[in-house]
C-alpha positions as CSV (number, residue, x, y, z in Angstrom):
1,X,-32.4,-10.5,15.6
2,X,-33.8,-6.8,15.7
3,X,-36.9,-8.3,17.4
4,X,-35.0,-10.4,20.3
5,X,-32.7,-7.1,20.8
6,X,-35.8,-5.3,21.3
7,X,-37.7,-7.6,23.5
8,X,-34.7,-7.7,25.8
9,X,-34.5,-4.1,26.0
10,X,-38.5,-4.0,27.1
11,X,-37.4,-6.7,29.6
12,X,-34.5,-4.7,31.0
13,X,-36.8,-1.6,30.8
14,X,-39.7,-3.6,32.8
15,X,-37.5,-4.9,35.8
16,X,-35.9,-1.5,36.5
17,X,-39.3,0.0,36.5
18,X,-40.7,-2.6,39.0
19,X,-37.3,-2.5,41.2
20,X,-38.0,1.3,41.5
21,X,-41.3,0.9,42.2
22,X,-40.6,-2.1,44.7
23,X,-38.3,0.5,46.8
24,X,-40.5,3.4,46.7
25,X,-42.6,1.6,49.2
26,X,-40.3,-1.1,50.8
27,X,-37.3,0.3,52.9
28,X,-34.1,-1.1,53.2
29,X,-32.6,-3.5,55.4
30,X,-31.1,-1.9,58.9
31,X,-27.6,-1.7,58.8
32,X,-25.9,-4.2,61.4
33,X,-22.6,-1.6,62.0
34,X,-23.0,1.0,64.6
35,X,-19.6,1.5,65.6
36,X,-16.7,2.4,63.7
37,X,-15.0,0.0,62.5
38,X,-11.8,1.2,63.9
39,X,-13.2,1.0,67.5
40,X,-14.4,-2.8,66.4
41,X,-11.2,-4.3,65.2
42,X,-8.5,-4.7,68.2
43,X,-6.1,-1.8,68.3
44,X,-3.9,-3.8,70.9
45,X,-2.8,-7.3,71.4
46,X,-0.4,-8.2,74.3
47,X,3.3,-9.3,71.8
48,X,2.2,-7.8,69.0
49,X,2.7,-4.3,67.4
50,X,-0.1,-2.8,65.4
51,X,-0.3,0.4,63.3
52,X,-3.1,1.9,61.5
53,X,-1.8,2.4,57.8
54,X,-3.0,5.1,55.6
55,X,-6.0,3.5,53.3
56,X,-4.4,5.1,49.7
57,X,-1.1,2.6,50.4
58,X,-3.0,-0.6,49.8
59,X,-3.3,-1.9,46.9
60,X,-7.2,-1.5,46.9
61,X,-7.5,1.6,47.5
62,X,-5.9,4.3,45.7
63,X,-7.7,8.0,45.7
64,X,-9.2,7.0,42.6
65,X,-10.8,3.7,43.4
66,X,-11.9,4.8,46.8
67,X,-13.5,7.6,45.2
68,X,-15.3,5.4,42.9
69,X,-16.2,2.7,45.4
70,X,-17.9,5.2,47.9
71,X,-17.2,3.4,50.9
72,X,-19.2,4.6,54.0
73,X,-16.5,2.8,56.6
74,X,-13.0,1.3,56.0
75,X,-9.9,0.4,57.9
76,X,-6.3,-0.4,57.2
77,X,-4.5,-1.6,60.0
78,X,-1.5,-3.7,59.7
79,X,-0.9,-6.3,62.8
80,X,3.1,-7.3,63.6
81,X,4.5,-10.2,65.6
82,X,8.2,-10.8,65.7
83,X,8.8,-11.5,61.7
84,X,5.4,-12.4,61.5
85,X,2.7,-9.9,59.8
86,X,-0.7,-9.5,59.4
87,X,-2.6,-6.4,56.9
88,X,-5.9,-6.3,57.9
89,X,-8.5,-4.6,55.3
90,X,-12.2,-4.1,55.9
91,X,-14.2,-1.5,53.3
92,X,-18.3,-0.9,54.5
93,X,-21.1,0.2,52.1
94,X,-24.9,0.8,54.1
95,X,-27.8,-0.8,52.8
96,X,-28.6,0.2,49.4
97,X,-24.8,2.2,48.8
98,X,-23.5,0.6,45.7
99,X,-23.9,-2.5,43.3
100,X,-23.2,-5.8,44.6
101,X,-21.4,-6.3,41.2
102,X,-19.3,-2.8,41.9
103,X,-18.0,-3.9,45.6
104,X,-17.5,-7.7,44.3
105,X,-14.9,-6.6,42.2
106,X,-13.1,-4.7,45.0
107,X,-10.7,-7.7,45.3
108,X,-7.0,-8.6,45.0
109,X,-8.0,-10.3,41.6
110,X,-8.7,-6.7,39.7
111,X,-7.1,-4.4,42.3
112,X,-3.6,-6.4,43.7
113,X,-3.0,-7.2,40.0
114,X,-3.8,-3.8,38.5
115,X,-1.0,-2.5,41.6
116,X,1.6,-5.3,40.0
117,X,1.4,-8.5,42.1
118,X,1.0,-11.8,40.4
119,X,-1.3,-14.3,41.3
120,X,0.7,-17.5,41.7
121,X,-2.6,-19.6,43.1
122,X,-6.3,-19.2,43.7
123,X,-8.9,-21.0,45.6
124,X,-13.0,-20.2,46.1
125,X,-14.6,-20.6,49.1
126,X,-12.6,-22.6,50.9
127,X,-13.5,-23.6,54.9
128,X,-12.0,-20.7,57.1
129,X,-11.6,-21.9,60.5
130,X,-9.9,-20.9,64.4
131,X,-10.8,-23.1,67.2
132,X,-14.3,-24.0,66.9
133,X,-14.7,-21.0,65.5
134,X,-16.4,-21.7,61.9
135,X,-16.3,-18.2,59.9
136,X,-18.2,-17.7,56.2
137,X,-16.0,-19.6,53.0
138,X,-13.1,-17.7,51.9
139,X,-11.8,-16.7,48.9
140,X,-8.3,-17.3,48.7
141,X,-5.1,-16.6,47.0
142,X,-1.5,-16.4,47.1
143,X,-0.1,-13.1,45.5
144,X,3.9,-12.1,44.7
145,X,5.3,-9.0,43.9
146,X,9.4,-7.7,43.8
147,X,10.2,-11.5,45.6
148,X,7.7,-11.5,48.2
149,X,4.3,-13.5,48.5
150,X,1.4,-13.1,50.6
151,X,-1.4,-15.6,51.4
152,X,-5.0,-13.5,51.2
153,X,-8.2,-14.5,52.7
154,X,-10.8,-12.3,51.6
155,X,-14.2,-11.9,51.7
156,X,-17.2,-10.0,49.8
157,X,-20.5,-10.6,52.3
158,X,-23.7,-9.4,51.4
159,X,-26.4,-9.3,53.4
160,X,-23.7,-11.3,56.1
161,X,-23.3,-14.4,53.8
162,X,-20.1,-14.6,51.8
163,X,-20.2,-14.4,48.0
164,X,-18.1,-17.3,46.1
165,X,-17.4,-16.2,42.7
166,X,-14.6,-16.1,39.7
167,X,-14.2,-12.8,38.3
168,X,-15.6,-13.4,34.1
169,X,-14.3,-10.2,32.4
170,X,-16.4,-7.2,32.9
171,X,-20.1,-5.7,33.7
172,X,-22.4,-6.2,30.7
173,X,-26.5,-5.2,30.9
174,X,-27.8,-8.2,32.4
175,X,-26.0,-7.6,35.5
176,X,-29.3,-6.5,37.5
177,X,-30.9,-9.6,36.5
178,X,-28.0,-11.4,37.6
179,X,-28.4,-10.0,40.6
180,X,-30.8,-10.7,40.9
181,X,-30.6,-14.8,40.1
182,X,-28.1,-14.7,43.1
183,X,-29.5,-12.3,45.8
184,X,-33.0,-12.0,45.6
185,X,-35.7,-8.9,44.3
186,X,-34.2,-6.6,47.3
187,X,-30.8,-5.5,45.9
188,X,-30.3,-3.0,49.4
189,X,-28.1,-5.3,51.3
190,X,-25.5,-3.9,53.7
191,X,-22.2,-5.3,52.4
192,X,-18.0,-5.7,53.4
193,X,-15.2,-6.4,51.6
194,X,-12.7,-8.1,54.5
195,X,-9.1,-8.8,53.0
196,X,-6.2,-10.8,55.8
197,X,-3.0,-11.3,53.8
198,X,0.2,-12.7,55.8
199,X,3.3,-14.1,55.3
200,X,2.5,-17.0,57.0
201,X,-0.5,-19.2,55.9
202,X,-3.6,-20.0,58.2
203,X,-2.9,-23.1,59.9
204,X,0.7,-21.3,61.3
205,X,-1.7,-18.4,62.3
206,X,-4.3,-19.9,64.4
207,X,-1.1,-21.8,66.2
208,X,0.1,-17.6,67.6
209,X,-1.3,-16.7,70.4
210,X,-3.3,-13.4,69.5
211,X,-4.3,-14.2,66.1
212,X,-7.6,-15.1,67.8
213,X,-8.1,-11.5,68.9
214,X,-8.0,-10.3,65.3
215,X,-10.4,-12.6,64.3
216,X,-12.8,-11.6,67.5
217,X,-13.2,-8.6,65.5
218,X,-14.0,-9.9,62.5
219,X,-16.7,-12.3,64.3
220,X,-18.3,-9.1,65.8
221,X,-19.4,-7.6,62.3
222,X,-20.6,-11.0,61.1
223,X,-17.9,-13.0,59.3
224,X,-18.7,-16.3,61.6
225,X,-20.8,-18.6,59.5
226,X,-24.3,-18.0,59.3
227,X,-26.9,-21.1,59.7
228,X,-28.1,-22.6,56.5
């Protein structure tokens, strides 16, 4: 047992000496944002009122987690349409920021939970669609908390594709090798976590007129689905 323990640990010890080696020499990716991403995301739609909400009052980030996470961009902006409502979340790490395993758990299964809501169903990377408009899978989920639900569409991309996963307990000391199993040698990626919760679920969305224009946004930092 002693003996597998310690091969492990020269394997571990081996591939971070070889990923630091392999990015002394290669840089990383170029980032694809060059705006803010409050300029990006529409700040007005004829009907609807819109209001940008201060990032520690949702439930991902509180002074502490944003600290943590790092994030070089993020936007909180919270879309209103008769009784109709629409929060709109977007966090941004550059190439090479943080750990793909860090930002994936940046999602309303650690963070809406940890605030109190209760997640009453949950669905992975299901077909997210306006139009003919064919965005990257989404992860989905219905939260409730104090008598209200929300439907949530979210997204971790990395690299631009969309990450499908279920959350399995914590980080543990093979996560660079699963890593790198999922995303390749070149862990520098340029990544988002993009959360849409509402009241009303996605099929009575894409039937308001505006709801497009939110989703324009979203196309223009790389959410539409990406060409096998």
């Amino acid at each position: 047992m002693k003996k597998i323990i310690l091969l492990l640990g020269i394997a571990i010890l081996l591939t971070a000496l070889g990923l630091r080696a392999y990015f002394a020499f290669v840089p990383p990716p170029e980032t694809t944002l060059h705006e803010a991403l409050a300029e990006i995301m529409p700040s007005e739609i004829p009907g609807w009122k819109i209001k940008d909400m201060d990032m520690a009052e949702s439930p991902e980030s509180s002074v502490r987690i944003s600290n943590f996470l790092k994030f070089d961009d993020a936007i909180f902006r919270l879309f209103e349409k008769g009784d109709i409502f629409v929060g709109l979340y977007i966090a941004y790490w550059s190439p090479g920021k943080t750990s793909y395993r860090w930002a994936g758990t940046h999602t309303p299964d650690t963070c809406w939970v940890q605030s109190g809501w209760t997640c009453t169903r949950r669905e992975y990377s299901i077909p997210f669609q306006h139009e003919k408009v064919i965005f990257e899978p989404a992860e989905f989920g219905i939260y409730e908390k104090n008598g209200r639900a929300q439907n949530v569409y979210f997204w971790h991309l990395v690299g631009g594709r969309a990450f499908s996963f279920k959350q399995q307990g914590g980080h543990n000391i093979f996560g660079a090798l699963l890593d790198i199993k999922h995303h390749g040698l070149d862990l520098r990626q340029e990544q988002f976590f993009i959360r849409l919760s509402s009241n009303k679920s996605l099929e009575e969305l894409n039937k308001i007129p505006g709801f497009g224009t939110i989703l324009d946004g979203l196309s223009a930092i790389g959410l539409v689905a990406k060409a096998d």
